[in-house]
N, C-alpha and C positions, 0 to 999 in steps of 0.2 A: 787722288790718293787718300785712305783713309786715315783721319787723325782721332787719337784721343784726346779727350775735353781732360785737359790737365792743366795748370800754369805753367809757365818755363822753367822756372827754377825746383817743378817738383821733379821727384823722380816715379815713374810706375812700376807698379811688380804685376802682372797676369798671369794665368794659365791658359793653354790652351789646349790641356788635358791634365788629366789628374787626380783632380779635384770631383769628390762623391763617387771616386770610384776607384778602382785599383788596376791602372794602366794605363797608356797612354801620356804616360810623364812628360811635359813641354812646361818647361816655366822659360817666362821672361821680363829680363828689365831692360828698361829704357828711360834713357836721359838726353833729352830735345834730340840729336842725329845719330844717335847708337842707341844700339839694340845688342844685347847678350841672351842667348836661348842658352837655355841649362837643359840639355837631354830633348829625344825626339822619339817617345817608343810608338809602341802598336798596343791595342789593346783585342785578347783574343774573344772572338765572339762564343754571345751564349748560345743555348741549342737552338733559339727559337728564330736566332738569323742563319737561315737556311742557304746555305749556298756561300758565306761570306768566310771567306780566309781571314781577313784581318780590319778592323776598325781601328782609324784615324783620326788626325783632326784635319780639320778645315785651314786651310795655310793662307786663306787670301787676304787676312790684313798684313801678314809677314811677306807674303807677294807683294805687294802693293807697296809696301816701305821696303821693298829687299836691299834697297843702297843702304837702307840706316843700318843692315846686321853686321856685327864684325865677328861673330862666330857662334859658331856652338858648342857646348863644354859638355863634357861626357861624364856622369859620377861612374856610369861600371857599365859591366856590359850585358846585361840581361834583355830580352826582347823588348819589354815593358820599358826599356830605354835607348836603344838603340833602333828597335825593329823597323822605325819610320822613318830614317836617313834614307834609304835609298827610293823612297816616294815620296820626301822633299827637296834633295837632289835633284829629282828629273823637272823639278819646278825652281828651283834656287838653289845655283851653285854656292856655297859659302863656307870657309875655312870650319875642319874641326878638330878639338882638342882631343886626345883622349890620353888615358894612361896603357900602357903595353900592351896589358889579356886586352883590353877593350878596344886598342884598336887591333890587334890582329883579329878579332872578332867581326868589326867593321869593313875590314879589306878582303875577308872573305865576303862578305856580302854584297859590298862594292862590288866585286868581280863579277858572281853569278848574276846582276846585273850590266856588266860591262860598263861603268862607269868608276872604276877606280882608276884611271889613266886621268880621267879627268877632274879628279876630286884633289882636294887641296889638306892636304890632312900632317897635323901636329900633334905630335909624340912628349907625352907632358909627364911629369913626374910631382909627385907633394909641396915639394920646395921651389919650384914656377913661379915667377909671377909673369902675367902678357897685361901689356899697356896697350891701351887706344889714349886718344887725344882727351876723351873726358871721364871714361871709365877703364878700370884697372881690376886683375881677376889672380885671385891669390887661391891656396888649398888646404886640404887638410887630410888626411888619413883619417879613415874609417876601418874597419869591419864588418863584411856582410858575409853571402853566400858563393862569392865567388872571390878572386883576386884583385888586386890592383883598386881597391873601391875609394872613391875620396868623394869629399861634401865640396863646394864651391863657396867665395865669396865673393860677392859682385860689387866693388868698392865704388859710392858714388860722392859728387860732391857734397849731397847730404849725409851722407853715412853710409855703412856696409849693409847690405843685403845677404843672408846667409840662405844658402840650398843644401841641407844635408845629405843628401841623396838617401839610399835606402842603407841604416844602421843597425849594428848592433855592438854594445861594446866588450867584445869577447876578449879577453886580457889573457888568455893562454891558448892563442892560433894553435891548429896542428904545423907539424915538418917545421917549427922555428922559427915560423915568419912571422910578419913583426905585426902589432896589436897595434890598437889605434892611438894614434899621437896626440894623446890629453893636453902637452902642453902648449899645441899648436891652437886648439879650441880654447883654453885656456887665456892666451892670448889675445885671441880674436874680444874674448868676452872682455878682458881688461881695455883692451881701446875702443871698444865701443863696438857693439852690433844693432842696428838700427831696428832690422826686420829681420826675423828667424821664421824661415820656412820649413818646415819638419816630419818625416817619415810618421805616419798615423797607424801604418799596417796592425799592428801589435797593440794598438792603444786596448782593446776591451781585456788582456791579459794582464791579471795585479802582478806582473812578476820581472825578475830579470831575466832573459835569455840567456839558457844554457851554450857552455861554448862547446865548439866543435869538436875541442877534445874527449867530452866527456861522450863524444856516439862514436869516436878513434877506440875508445875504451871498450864500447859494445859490440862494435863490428868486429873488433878480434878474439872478443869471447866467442862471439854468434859462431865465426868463422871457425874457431879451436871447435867446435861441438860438432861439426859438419862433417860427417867419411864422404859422400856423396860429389857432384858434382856441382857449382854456386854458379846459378844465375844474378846478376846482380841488377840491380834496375836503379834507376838515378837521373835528375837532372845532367844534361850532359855539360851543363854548365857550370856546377856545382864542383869545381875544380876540387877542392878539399874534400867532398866525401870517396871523390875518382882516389887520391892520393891515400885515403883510407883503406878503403879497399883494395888498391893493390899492393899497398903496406903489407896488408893483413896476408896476402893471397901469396905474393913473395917470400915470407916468412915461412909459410907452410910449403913451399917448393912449387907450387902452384903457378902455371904459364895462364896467359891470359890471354884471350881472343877478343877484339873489339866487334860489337857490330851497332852501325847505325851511324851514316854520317854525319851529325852536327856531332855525334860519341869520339866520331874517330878524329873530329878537324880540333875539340876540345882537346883531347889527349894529347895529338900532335903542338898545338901551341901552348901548353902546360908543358909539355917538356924541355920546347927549345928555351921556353920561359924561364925555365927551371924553378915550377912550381909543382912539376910530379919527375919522378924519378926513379923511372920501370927500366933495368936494362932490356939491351935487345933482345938478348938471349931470352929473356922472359915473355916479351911477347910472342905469338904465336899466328902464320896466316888463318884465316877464317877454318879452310879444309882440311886442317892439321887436326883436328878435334877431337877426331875418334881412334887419332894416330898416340894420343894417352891415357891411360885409368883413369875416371870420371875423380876418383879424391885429390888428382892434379890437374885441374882444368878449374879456371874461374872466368866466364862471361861476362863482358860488360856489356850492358846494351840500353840502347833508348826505350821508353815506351811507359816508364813508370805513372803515366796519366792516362795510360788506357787509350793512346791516339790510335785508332784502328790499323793507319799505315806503317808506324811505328814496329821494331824490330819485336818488343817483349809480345805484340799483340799477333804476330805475324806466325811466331812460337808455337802460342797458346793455340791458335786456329789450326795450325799444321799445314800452315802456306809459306815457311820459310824456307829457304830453298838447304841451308847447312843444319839447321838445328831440329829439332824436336823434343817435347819433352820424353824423358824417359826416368822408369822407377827410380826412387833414391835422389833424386833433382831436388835442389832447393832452391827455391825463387826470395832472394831478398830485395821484397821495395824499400828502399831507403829515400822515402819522399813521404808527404801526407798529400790527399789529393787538395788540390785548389779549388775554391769553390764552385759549381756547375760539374765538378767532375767525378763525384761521390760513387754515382750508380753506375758509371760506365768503367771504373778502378773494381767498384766491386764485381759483375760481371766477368773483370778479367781473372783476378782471384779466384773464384769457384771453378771459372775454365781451367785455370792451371791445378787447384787440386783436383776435378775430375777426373783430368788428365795423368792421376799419381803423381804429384809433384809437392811437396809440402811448401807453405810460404809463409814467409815472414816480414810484421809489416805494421806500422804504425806507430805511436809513442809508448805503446806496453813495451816493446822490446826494444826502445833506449837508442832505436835507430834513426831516429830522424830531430832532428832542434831547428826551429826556423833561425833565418836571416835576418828578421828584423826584431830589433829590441820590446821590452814588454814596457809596463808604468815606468819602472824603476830605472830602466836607459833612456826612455822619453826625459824621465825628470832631472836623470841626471847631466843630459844635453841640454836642459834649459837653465839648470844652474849654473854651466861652464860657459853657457853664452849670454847669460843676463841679456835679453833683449830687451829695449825700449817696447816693441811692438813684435806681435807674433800672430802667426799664420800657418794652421795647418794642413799640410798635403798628403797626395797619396794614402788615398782612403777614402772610404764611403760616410756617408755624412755620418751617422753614431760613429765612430769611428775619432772624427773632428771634433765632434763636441766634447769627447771623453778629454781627446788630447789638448782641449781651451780650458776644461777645468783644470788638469797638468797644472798648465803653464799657468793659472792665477793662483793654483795651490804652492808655484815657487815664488810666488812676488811681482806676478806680472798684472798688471791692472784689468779688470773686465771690461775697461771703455778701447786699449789698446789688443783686445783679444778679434781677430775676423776670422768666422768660418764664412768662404769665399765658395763661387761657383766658377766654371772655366767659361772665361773671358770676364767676369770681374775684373776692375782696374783700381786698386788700391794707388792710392796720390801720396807720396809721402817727404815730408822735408824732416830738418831736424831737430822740432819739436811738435809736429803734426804727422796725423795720419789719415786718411778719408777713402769712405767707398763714392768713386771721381766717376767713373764713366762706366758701359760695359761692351765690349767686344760683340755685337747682332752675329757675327758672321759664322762665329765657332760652333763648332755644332761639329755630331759625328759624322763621318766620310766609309763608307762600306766598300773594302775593296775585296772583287770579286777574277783575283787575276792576276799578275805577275806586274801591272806595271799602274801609278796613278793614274789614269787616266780608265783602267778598267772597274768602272767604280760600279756597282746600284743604288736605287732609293728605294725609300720606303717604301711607292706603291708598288716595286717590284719586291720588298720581301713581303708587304702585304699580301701578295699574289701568290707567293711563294708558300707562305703558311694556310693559305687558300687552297692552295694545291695537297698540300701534304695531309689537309684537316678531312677536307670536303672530294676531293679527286676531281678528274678531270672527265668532261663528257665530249667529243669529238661528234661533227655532225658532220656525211661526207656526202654531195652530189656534183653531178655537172649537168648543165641548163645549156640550151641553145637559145639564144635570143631571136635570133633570125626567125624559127617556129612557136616559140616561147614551149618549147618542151621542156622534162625532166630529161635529159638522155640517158644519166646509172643513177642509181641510187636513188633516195636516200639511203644511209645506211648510218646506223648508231655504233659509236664505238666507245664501252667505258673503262675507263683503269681507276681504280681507286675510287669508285663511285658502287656500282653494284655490281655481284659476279652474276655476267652474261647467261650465264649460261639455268640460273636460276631464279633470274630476271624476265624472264623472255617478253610477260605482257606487259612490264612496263618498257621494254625495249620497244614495241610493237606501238605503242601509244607514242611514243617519243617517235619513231619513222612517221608514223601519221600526222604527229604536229608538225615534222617538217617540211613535210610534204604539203601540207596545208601553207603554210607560212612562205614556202615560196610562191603556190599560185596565188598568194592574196596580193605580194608584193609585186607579180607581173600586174595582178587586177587594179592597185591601189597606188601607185607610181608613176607618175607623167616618164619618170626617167629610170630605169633599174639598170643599178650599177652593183660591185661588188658590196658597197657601204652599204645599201638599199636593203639587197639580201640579209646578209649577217647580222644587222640590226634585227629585224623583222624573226630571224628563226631564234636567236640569244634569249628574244624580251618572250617570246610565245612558249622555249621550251624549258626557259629557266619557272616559267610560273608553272609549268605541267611538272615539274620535275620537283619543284617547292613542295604542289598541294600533295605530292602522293609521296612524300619521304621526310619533308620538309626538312631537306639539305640544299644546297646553292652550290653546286660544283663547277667549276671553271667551265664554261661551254667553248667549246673552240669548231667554229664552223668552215669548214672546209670545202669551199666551193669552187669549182673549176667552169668559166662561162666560155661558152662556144660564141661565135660571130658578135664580140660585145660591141661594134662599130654601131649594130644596127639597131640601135635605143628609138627612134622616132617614131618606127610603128607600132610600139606597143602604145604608146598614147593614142594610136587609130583604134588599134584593138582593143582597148578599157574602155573607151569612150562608145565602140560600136555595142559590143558587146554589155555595157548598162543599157542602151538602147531597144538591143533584143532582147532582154531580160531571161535571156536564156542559159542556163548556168546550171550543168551539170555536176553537183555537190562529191559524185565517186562516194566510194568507200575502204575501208583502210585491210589492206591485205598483205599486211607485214612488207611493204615498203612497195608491192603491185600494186601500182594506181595508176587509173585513166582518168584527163579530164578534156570534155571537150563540149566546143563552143561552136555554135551555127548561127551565120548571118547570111542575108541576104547579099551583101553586098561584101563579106569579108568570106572565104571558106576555108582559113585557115585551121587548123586543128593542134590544139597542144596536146602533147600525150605524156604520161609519166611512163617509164618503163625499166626494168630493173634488168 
């Protein structure tokens, strides 16, 4: 079992995502036989990891102590915090907390993995407190981009450990509901906060984050201006800007169509939640659509990131099966893109006005205000928690170091200030703090698949962007061992290397080197087995294929051997055949080749033939 080099009496705080980057949120503390995880997200990959749905962390020193965890506590429910429950589930069953949106968020995901029957799951509210025998976990209302969001405290015998989750402090929510509960933090800070771990997203913005009513405000202008029919495009998580817009849509008599399930499973528990409030009458099925005037019809749908399979993108291409655009159509993105997502949000955009569509989209038009707070909600969280010690998360390194000046421009010491990396182990009592150990194991996890265990590594996306840069060369014959012939082929096959068909004599030179390459490896091999071959044509055509393009394309040789049992006489035959020195060289006739050998004593004959 792995331990961290700590003393007994300290307590740790770790990551084992988070930290330098924006995703993958896992914090934890631990005190000698417990263990508290705050959040378990995914982090979505960039373009260059090809093939990979979702990046992880590494679970195996939480594997390893999984008797010491006594839960995981949920600040809210967005991917980046929840996304990884159910591919640390399948590896460590372990109680989790959440508050309402976030766990009905969770229980559907549990499901579509069949593992909610099995999952041990607590329904928690602000005012909570859960005891374990050495640590104790109290809450706080927050503010972000979606519902139900609270910060954690992880109360240890040295002091409190604070995890704010992702904030911001919006003091006039839309629909009434209630703002973040200052005096709860307020609190926290007067008895003492040991370690203050803190949302970094917003650190490089000198401002305060606008609240959500001020784009309530915009979205019903934007709306009022509209005769047309409104696509609306949106985080489907973003339960407040859902309640905006069909505030807005409502108002003007306008029925509303959802399309896009995580659209349609949001709207659903936003309502029983009773955090949106569409009558029935108002909504409308999918195929009703054309059954009203386009100035009473408002769309909600997924896709505002440009995901190819997503509903808004599905539109724009003209592969969705109910909608298409049509004249007079207005497309509101009420999102900004996320970083990595810039060029493929814009692409969708010029699709959709090609297509006649006008769009409307970004912070010129007062539609979108992030989640997370700027300087001025950083500083004003460090004021209300006066930490001894501080620590900042969720964020890219600039990002941390802005938010470490923050916190020493409110009073916090620069020797008590750590920008940390995931698996850093900060040691902390209560009047000491130290960088104590660090976690070797944590590292990103690539999964390529529906379940952890469907994972890849690096030299497979190595291989991958190998593929996609350089393309793929394919080398196809089949050999008889028994006569040591060619019997088909060789034959060259390239995708994403050169077009064939305007290639032909470097085609013709690559059948020759392979052909070549198999009879050196009959001539030069006591034993020719499949490794023998494949070796011998990769290393011969990848340098044929270098000098005359100088590209490196994946070579994939595809051989098929006849009578492989009978490997023993070709060691007669190499051996006689040095002997006769007889060695008819051929020549290369686009993959027509003979070669053949005369002994005295041997009269076998290879032949290549196509």
């Amino acid at each position: 079992m792995a331990k961290l080099k700590i003393k007994n009496n300290e307590v740790a705080f770790f990551a084992m995502g988070g930290l330098g980057e924006i995703g993958k949120n896992m914090y934890c503390v631990q005190f000698q036989d417990e263990i508290v995880i705050i959040d378990c997200g995914v982090l979505f990959p960039e373009d260059e990891l090809l093939g990979v749905d979702y990046v992880i962390q590494n679970y195996d020193y939480l594997v390893e102590n999984k008797d010491k965890i006594k839960g995981i506590f949920i600040t809210h429910g967005h991917e980046d915090h929840i996304g990884g429950l159910p591919f640390f589930l399948q590896k460590v069953n372990v109680p989790i907390y959440a508050t309402p949106f976030a766990m009905s968020l969770i229980k559907g995901k549990l499901d579509e993995k069949h593992l909610l029957r099995s999952a041990e799951l607590h329904e928690i509210n602000e005012f909570d407190e859960v005891h374990f025998k050495k640590l104790w976990v109290s809450f706080f209302r927050t503010t972000h981009s979606i519902p139900d969001t609270i910060g954690v405290a992880v109360h240890t015998p040295q002091g409190t450990i604070v995890q704010t989750g992702d904030f911001k402090f919006d003091l006039t929510p839309v629909g009434h509901l209630p703002g973040p509960n200052l005096q709860q933090m307020a609190k926290l800070g007067d008895d003492g906060v040991l370690l203050l771990t803190s949302d970094s997203t917003n650190a490089e913005r000198p401002q305060f984050t606008k609240s959500e009513r001020w784009v309530d405000i915009h979205i019903r202008r934007i709306f009022e201006r509209i005769k047309g029919r409104i696509i609306f495009a949106s985080f489907a998580s973003n339960v407040y800007r859902l309640r905006e817009a069909s505030d807005a849509a409502i108002a003007q008599g306008r029925k509303i169509a959802v399309f896009g399930r995580s659209m349609e499973n949001a709207i659903a528990a936003g309502q029983e939640l009773g955090y949106l409030n569409i009558p029935k009458e108002s909504l409308i099925d999918q195929n009703e659509i054309n059954n009203y005037p386009p100035e009473k019809v408002l769309i909600m749908c997924t896709g505002s990131q440009g995901e190819p399979m997503a509903a808004l993108s599905r539109i724009a291409n003209g592969t969705h099966r109910q909608i298409s655009i049509q004249p007079g159509d207005t497309v509101v993105f009420s999102s900004n893109p996320i970083p990595g997502n810039t060029t493929i949000v814009n692409a969708l955009i010029n699709k959709l006005e090609e297509d006649g569509a006008a769009v409307v989209h970004g912070y010129v038009n007062n539609i979108h205000t992030s989640g997370h707070g700027g300087q001025i909600d950083e500083e004003f969280m460090l004021r209300l928690m006066k930490p001894k010690f501080f620590a900042p998360v969720h964020g890219e390194y600039r990002m941390q170091k802005i938010h470490t000046k923050l916190a020493q421009m409110t009073g916090v010491p620069k020797e008590n200030c750590f920008i940390l990396e995931n698996g850093d182990v900060l040691a902390l009592t209560k009047d000491s703090c130290r960088l104590a150990d660090h976690i070797d194991s944590v590292s990103d996890v690539y999964i390529d698949g529906r379940d952890a265990g469907d994972t890849v590594g690096n030299p497979e996306i190595r291989e991958r962007r190998l593929l996609s840069e350089e393309g793929v060369v394919t080398a196809i014959a089949v050999v008889n061992l028994k006569d040591y012939q060619i019997v088909a082929g060789p034959d060259i096959v390239s995708r994403g290397f050169v077009y064939m068909h305007e290639s032909q004599e470097l085609i013709k030179a690559a059948n020759h080197e392979v052909f070549w390459a198999i009879l050196n490896t009959f001539k030069n091999h006591k034993v020719v087995d499949q490794r023998a071959l494949n070796r011998t044509i990769v290393s011969r055509l990848q340098k044929l294929l270098f000098d005359r393009t100088g590209r490196k394309p994946v070579i994939i040789p595809m051989i098929t051997i006849l009578n492989g049992d009978n490997r023993t006489e070709n060691h007669h035959y190499r051996h006689s055949n040095r002997k006769s020195g007889q060695h008819d060289q051929g020549n290369n006739h686009g993959g027509h080749h003979q070669h053949r050998s005369h002994n005295k004593k041997n009269e076998k004959t290879p032949v290549a033939s196509k």
